[in-house]
DODREN-377034 format. One record per atom (N, C-alpha, C): x negated, y negated, z negated. Coordinates in nm, 2 decimals. Example, Ala and Ser with C-alpha at 12.3 -4.5 7.8 and 13.67 -1.06 7.14 Angstrom:
<nodes>
+--------+--------+--------+
:   east :  north :     up :
+--------+--------+--------+
:  -1.32 :   0.57 :  -0.78 :
:  -1.23 :   0.45 :  -0.78 :
:  -1.32 :   0.33 :  -0.78 :
:  -1.28 :   0.22 :  -0.71 :
:  -1.37 :   0.11 :  -0.71 :
:  -1.29 :   0.00 :  -0.79 :
+--------+--------+--------+
</nodes>
This chain:
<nodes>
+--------+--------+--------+
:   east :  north :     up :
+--------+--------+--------+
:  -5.59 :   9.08 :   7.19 :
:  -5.59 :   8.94 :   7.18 :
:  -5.66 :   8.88 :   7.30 :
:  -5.64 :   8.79 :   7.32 :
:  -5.64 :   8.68 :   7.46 :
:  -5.78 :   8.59 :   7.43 :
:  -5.90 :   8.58 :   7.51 :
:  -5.97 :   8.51 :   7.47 :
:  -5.96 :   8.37 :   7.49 :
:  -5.87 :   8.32 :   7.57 :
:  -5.83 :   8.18 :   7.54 :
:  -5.74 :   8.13 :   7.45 :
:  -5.70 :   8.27 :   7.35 :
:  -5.65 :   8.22 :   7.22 :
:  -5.75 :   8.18 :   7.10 :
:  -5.89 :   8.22 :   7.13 :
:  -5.98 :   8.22 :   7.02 :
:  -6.04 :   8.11 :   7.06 :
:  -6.15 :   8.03 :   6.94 :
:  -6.20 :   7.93 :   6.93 :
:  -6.33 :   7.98 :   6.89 :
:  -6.44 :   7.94 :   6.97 :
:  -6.61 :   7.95 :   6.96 :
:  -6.62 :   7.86 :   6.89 :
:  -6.73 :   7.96 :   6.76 :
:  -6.76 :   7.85 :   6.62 :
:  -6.87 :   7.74 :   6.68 :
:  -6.90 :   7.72 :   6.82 :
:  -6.98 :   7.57 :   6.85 :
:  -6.89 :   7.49 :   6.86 :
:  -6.75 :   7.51 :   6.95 :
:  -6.64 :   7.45 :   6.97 :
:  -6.62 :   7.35 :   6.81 :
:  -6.58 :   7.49 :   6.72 :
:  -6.52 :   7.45 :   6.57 :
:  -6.64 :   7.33 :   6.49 :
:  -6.79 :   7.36 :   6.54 :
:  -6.86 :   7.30 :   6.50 :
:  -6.88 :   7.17 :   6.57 :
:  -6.85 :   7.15 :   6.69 :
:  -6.84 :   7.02 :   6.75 :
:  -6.73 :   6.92 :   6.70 :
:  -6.60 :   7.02 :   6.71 :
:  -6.47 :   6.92 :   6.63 :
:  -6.47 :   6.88 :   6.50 :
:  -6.53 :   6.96 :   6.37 :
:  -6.58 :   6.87 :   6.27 :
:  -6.72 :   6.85 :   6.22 :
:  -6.76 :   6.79 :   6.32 :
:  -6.91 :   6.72 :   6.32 :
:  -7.01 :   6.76 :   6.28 :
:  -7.00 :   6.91 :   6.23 :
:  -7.09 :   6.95 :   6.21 :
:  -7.26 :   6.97 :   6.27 :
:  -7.32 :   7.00 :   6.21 :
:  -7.44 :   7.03 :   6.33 :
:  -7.56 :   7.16 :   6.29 :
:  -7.48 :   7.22 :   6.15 :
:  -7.55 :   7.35 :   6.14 :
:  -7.42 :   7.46 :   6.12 :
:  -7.48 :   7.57 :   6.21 :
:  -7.36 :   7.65 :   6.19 :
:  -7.27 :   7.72 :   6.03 :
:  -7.40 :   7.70 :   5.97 :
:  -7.36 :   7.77 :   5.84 :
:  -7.30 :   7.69 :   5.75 :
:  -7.27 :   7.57 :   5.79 :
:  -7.17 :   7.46 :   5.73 :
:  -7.07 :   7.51 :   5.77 :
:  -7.02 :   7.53 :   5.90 :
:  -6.93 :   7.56 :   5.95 :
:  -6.86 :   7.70 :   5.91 :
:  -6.96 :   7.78 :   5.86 :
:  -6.90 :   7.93 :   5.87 :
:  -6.85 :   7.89 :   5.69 :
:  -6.96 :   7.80 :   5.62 :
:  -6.87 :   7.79 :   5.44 :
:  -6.72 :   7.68 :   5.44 :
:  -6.72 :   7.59 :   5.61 :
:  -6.58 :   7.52 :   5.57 :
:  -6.48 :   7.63 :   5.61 :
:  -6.50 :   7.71 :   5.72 :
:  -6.38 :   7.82 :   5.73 :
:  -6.36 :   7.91 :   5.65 :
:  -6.52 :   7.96 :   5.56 :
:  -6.45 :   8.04 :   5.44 :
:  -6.34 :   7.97 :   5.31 :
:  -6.40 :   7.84 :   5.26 :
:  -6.33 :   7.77 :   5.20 :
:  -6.17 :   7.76 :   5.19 :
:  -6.15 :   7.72 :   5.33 :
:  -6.00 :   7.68 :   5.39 :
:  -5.92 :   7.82 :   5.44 :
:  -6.02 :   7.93 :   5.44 :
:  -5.93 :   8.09 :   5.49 :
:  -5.92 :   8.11 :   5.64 :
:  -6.07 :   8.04 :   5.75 :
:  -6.03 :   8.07 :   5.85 :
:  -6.08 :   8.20 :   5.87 :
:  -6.04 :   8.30 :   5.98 :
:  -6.16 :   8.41 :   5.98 :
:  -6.25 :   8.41 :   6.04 :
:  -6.37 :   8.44 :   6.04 :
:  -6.46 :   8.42 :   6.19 :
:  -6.51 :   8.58 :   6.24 :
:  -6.53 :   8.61 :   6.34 :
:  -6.53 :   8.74 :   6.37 :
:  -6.67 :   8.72 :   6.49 :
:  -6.72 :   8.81 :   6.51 :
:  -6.83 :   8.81 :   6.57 :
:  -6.78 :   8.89 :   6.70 :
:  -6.80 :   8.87 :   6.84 :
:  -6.83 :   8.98 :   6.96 :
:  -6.92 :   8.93 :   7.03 :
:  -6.97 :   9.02 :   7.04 :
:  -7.13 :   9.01 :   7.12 :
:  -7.20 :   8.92 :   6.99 :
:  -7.27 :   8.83 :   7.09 :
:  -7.38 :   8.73 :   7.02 :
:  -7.31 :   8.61 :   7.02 :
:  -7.19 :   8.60 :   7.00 :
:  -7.13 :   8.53 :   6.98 :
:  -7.02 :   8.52 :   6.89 :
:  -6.93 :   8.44 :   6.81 :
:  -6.87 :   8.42 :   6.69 :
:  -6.74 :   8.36 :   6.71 :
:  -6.63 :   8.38 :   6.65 :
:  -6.49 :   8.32 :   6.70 :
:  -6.44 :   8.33 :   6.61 :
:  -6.29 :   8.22 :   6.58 :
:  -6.16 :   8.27 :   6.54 :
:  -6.06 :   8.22 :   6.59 :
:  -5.97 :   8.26 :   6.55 :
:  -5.84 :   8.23 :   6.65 :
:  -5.80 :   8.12 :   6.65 :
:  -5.73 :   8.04 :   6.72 :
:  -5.69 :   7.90 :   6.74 :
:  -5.56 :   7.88 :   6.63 :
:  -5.50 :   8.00 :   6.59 :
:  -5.38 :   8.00 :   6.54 :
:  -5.40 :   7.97 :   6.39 :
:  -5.54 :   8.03 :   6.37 :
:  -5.53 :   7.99 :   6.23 :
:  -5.61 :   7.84 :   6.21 :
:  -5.69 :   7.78 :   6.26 :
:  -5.68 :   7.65 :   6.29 :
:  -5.61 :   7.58 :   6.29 :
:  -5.50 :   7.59 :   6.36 :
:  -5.36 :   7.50 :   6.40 :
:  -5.31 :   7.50 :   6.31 :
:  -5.27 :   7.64 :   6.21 :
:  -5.21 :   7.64 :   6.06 :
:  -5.25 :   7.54 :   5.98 :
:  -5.36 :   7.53 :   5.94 :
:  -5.44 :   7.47 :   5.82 :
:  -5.43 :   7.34 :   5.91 :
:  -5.39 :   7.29 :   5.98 :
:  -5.41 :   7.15 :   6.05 :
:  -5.25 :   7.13 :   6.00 :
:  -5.17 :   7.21 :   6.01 :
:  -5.03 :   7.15 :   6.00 :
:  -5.04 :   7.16 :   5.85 :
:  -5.06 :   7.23 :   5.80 :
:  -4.99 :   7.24 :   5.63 :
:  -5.15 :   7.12 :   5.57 :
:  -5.21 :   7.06 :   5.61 :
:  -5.31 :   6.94 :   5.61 :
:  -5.17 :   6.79 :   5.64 :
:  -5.16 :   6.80 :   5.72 :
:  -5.05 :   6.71 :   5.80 :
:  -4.89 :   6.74 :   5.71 :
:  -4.86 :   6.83 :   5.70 :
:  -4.75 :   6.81 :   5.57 :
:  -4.79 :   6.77 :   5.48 :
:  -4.88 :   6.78 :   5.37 :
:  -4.95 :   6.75 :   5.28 :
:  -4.92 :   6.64 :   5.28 :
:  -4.97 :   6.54 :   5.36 :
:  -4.99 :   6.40 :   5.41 :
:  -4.89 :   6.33 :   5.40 :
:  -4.81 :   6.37 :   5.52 :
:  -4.65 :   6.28 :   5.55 :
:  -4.58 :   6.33 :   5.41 :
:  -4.58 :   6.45 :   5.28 :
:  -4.50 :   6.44 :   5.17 :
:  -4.58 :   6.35 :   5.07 :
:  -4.68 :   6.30 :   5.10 :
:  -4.71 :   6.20 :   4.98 :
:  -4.75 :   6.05 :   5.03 :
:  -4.70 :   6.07 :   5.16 :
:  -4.71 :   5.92 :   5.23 :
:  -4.55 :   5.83 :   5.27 :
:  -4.48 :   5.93 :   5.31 :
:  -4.39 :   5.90 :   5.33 :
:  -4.26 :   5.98 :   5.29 :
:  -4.13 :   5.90 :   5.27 :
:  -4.04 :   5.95 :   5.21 :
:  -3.96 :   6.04 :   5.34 :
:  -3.95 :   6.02 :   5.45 :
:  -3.88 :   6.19 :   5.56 :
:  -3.97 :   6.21 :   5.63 :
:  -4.07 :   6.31 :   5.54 :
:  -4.17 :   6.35 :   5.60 :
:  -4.11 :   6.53 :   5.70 :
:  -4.00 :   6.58 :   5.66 :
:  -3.93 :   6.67 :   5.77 :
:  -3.93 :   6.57 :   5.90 :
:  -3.86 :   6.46 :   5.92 :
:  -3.80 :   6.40 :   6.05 :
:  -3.95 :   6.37 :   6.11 :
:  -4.05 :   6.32 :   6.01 :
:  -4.15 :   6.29 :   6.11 :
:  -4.27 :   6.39 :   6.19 :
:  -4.24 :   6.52 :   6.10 :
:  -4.32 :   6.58 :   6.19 :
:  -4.22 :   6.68 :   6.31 :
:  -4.13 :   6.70 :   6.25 :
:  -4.02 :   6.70 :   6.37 :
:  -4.03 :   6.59 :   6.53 :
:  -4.06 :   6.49 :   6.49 :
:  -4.07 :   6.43 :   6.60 :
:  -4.22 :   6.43 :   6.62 :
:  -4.35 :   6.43 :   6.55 :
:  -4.44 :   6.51 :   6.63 :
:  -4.44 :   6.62 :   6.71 :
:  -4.40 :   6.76 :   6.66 :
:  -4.39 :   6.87 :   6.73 :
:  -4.31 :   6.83 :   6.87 :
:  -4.19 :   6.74 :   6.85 :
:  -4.15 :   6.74 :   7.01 :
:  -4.19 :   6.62 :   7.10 :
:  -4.27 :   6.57 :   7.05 :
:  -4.37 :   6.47 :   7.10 :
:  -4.32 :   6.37 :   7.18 :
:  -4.21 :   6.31 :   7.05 :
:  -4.09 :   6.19 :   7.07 :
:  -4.20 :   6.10 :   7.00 :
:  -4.23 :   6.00 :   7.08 :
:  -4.35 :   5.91 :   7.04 :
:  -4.27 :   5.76 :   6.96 :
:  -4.13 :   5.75 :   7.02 :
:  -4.10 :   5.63 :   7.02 :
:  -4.03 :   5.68 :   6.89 :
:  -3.91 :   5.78 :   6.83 :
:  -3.90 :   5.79 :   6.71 :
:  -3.99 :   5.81 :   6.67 :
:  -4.09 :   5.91 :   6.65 :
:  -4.26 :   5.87 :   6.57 :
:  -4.28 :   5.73 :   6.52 :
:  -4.28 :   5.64 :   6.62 :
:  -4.31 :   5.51 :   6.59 :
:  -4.20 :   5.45 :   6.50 :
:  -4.11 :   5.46 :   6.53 :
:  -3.96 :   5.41 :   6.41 :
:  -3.94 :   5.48 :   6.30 :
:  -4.02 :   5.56 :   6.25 :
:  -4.00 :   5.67 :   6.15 :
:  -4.12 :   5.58 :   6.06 :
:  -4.25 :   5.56 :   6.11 :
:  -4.34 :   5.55 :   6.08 :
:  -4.37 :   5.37 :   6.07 :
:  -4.25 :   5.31 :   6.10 :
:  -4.22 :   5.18 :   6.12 :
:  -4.34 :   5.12 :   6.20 :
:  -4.42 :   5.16 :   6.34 :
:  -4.45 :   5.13 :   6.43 :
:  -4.41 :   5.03 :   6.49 :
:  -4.46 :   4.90 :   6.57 :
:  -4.36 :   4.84 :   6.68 :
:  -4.38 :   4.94 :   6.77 :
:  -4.34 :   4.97 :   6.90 :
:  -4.33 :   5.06 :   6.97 :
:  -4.33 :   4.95 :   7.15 :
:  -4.25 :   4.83 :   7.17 :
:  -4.23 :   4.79 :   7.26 :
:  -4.30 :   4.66 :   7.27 :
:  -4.32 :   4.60 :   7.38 :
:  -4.35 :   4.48 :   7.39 :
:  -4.32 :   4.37 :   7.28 :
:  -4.15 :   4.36 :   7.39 :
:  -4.10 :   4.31 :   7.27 :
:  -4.12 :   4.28 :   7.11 :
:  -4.08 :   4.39 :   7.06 :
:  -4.15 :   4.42 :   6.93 :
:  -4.27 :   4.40 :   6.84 :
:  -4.36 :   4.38 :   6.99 :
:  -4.54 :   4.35 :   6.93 :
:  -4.48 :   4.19 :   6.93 :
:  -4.39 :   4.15 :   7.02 :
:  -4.44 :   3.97 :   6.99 :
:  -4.39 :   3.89 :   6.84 :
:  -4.23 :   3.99 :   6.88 :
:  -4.20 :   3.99 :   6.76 :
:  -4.28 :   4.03 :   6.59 :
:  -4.37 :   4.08 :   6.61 :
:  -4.44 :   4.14 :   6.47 :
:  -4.54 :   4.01 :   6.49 :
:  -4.57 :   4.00 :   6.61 :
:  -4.71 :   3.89 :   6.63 :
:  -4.68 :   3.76 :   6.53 :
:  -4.53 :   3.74 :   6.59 :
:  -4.49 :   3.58 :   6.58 :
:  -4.43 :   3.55 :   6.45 :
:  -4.43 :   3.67 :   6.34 :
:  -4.39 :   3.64 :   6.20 :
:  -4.48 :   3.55 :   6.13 :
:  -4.38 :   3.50 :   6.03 :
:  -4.45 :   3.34 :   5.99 :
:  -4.53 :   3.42 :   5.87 :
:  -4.60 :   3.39 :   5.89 :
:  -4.73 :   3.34 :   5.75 :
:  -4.71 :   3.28 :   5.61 :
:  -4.68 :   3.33 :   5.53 :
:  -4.64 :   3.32 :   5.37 :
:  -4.73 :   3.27 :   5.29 :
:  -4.86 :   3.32 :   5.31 :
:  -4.96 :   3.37 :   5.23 :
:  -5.03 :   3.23 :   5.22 :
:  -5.10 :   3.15 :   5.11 :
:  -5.16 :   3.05 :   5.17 :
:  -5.32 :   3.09 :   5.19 :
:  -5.35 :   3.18 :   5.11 :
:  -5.53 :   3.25 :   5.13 :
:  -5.49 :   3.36 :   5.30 :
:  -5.35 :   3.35 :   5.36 :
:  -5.37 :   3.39 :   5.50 :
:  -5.41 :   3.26 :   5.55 :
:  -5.31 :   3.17 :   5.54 :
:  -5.30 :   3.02 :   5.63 :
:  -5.41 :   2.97 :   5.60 :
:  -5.46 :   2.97 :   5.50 :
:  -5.62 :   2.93 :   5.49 :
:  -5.77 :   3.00 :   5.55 :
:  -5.77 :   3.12 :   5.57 :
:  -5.81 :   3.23 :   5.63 :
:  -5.82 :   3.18 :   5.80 :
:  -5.69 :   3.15 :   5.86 :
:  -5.66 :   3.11 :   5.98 :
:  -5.70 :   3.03 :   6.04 :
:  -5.70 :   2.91 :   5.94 :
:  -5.72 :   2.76 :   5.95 :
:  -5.85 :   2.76 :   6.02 :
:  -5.91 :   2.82 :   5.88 :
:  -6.08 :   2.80 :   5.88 :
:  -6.13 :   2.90 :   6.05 :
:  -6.05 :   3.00 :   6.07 :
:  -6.08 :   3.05 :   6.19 :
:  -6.12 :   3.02 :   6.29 :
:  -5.98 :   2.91 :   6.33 :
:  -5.95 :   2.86 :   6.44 :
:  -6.04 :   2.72 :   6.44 :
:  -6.07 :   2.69 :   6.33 :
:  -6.15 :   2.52 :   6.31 :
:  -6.33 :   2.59 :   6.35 :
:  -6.36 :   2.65 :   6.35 :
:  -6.51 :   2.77 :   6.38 :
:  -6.54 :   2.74 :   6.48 :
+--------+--------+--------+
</nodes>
């Protein structure tokens, strides 16, 4: 195995905020990462990381949203602008002015506003 396939548990402990290792070694026993030791130093592979990141991320999109296949589909091919239309994003200019310039229903918004702008 390739050592730029494996991940240094300071690496794993910097990405979730940790700041003592042995936090770190009970969240990857927890979740099933492995950690393996060479030399004086500790690793595991990036692949099992990336697993538990995606089946975290499916989890998500099946109880967030109703085509949660299509949307991680278009993450993996890193189609940003279906991303954004899946996930009902504006994505364009256009679109932002359009979302900007929708009228105001609410009257605890229009009141909210009022009082803003009168500040």
């Amino acid at each position: 195995m390739r050592k730029d396939k494996m991940l240094e548990i300071k690496e794993l402990m910097e990405m979730l905020g940790y700041t003592d290792e042995r936090s770190v070694r009970t969240w990857c026993k927890n979740h099933k990462i492995p950690l393996m030791g060479l030399g004086k130093r500790t690793y595991t592979f990036e692949i099992f990381l990336q697993r538990f990141l995606d089946d975290e991320l499916k989890s998500f999109l099946k109880s967030n949203y109703e085509n949660p296949a299509e949307i991680l589909n278009a993450i993996h091919s890193d189609d940003k602008i279906g991303l954004a239309k899946l996930v009902d994003a504006p994505v364009t200019k256009e679109a932002k002015r359009i979302y900007r310039n929708k009228e105001i229903r609410s009257k605890a918004a229009k009141d909210f506003l009022t009082n803003l702008k009168s500040a």
